[in-house]
C-alpha positions in Angstrom: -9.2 -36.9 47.1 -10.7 -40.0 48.2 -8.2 -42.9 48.0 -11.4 -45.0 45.9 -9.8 -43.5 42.9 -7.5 -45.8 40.8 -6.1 -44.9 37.7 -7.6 -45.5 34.5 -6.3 -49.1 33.0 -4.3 -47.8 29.7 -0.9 -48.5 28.2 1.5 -46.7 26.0 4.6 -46.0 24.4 5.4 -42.0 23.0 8.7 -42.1 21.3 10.1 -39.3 22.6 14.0 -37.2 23.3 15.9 -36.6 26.6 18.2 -33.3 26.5 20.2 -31.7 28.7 24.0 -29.6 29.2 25.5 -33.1 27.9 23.6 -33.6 24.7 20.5 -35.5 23.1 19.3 -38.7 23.8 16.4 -40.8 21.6 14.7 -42.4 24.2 10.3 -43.8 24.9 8.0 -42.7 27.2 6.5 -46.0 28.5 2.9 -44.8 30.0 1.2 -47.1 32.3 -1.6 -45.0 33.2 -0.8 -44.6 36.5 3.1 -44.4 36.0 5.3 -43.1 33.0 8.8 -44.4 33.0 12.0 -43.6 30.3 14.8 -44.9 30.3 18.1 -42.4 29.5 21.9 -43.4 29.4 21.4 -46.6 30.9 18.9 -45.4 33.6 15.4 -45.9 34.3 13.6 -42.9 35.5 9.6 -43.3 36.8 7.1 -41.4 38.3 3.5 -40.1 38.5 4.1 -37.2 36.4 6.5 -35.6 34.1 8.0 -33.6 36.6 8.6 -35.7 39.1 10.8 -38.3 37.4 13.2 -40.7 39.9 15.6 -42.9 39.2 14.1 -46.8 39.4 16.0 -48.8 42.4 19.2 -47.9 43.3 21.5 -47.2 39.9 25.4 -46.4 40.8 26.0 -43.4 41.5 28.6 -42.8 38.8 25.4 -43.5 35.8 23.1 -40.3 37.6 26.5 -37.7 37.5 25.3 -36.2 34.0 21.6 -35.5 35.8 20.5 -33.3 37.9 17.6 -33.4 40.4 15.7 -31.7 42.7 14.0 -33.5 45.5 15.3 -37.0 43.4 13.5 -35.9 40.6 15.0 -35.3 37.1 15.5 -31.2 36.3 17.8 -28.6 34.5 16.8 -31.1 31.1 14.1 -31.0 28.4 11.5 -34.1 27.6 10.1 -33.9 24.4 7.2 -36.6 23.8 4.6 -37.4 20.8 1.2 -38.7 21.6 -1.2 -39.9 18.7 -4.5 -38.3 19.2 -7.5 -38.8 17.0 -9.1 -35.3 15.7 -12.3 -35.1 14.7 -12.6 -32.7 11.9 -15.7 -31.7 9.7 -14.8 -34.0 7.0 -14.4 -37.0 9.5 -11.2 -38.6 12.1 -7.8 -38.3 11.4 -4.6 -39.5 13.3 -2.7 -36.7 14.5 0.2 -36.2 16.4 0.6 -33.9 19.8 4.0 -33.3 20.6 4.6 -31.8 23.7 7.8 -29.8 25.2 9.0 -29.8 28.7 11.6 -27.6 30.4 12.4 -28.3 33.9 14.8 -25.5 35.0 18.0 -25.4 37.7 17.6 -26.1 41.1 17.0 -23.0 43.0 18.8 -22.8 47.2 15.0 -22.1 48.1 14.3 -26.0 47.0 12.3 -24.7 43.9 13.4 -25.0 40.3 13.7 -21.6 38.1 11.2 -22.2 35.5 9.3 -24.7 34.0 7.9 -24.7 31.2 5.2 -26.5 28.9 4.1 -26.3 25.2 2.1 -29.0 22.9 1.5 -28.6 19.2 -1.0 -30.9 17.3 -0.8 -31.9 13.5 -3.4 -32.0 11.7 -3.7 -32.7 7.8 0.0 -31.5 7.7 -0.8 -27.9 9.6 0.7 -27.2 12.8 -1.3 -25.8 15.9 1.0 -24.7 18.4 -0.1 -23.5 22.4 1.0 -20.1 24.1 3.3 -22.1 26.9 2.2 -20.0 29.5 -0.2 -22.1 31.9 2.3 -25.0 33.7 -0.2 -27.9 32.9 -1.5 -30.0 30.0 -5.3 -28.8 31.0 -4.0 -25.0 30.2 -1.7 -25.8 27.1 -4.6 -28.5 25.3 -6.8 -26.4 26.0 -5.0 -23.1 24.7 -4.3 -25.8 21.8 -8.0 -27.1 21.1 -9.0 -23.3 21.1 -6.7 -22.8 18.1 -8.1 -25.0 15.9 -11.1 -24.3 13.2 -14.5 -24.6 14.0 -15.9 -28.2 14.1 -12.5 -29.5 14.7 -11.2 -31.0 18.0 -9.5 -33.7 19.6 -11.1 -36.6 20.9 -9.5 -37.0 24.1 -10.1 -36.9 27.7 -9.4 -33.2 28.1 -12.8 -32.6 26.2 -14.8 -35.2 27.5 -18.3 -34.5 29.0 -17.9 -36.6 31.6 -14.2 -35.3 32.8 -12.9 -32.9 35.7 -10.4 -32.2 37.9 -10.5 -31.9 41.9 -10.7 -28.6 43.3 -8.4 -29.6 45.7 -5.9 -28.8 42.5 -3.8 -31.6 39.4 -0.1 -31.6 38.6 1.3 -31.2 35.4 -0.4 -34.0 33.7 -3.0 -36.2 34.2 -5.6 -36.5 37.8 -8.5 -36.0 35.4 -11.5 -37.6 37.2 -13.8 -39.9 35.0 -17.3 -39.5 36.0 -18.7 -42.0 33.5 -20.0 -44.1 35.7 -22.3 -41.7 37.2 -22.8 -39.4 33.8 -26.5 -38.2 34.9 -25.3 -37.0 38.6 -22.0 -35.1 37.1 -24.2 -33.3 34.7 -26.8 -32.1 37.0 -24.3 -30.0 38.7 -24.8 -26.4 38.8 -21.1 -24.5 37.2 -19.9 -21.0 36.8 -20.7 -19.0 39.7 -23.3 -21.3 40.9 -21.2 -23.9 40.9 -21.4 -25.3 44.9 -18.2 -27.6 45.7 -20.6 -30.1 48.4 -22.5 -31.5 45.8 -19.0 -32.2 43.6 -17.6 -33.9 46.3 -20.7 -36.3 47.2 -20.5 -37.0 43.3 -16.6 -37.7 43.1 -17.0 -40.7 45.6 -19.2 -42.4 43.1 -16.7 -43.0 41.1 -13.1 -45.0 40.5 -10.8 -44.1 37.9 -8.7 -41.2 37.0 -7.7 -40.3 33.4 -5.5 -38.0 32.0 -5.8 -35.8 29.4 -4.7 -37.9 25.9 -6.9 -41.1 27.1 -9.5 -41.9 25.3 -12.4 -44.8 25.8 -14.9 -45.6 24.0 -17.9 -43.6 25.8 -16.2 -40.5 24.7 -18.9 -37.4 24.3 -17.6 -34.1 23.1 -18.0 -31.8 26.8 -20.3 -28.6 26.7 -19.2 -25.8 27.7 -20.3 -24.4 31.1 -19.9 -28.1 32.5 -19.1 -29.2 36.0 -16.5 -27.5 38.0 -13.8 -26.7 35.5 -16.8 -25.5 33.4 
């Protein structure tokens, strides 16, 4: 991906709970757009994603002996997070809440962990919509999610945004949503489905700057088609 792309200028807090082997921790997910960072037991964790969580600086060693990583980040634990999302329902918006669940399994000898698993739900008008957990990513599970819900209902968010996509080149767990709204006309002239031809995505990606991810929102928000763009 072209190294033009900065991340979209948002902040955040998600109140949110640490658990692992040695209990449950209240803790906040501070989101910076580009970085998310929590604090548990005394020690700041940060990274690009939820999965890949370090300890910030160099904390002594005795505070990370109740964690356990792989590759330095966080694993064998469970982050639980709630994100206010505004749902656009027949009868107009309401604030809702999407709570997501992460699992990041044991550390395998192979360097991999064992499982990891991801499921949101999303409350709206006091009913519960809850995703399958079986795709890995926030795309997969929102999506999953957004096809749950009754007809003229749906979350205004990044993840169904006309103007959105991801890279072909692939996205981690969360986030690496591409905003193309600086260049809306030349993203939706592109052929998708099986006609969809990567060398015309790629000349459009380097016209723009900012990545997204999913649960952002701006103000030139469009609800997305479907059959749009690369992820269609």
């Amino acid at each position: 991906m072209s190294s033009a792309f900065s991340a979209c200028n948002m902040s955040a807090v998600y109140p949110a709970r640490y658990k692992d082997r040695f209990g449950e921790e209240p803790t906040s997910i501070q989101n910076h757009g580009k970085t998310l960072a929590m604090i548990v037991r005394g020690v700041e964790f940060e990274g690009c994603d939820l999965d890949c969580l370090e300890p910030k600086g160099k904390p002594d060693p005795t505070q990370l002996s109740s964690f356990t990583f792989l590759h330095g980040s966080l694993c064998f634990c469970v982050i639980e997070g709630d994100i206010s999302v505004p749902v656009v329902t027949p009868t107009g918006i309401v604030n809702s809440l999407l709570t997501f669940e992460l699992e990041l399994g044991e550390p395998l000898p192979t360097g991999q962990m064992d499982r990891e698993r991801l499921k949101v739900c999303l409350t709206v008008n006091e009913k519960t919509y809850s995703s399958e957990g079986k795709t890995g990513w926030f795309e997969g599970e929102m999506l999953d999610l957004q096809g749950k819900l009754p007809p003229g209902t749906f979350m205004k968010a990044c993840i169904n945004c006309a103007f959105s996509d991801y890279s072909p080149y692939g996205h981690g767990l969360f986030g690496n949503l591409i905003c193309f709204r600086a260049n809306k006309a030349g993203y939706l002239a592109l052929p998708s489905g099986e006609d969809f031809d990567k060398d015309p995505y790629f000349a459009v990606m380097e016209t723009v700057s900012e990545m997204v991810q999913e649960t952002h929102l701006c103000p030139e928000f469009e609800r997305r088609a479907p059959g749009t763009g690369y992820r269609g």
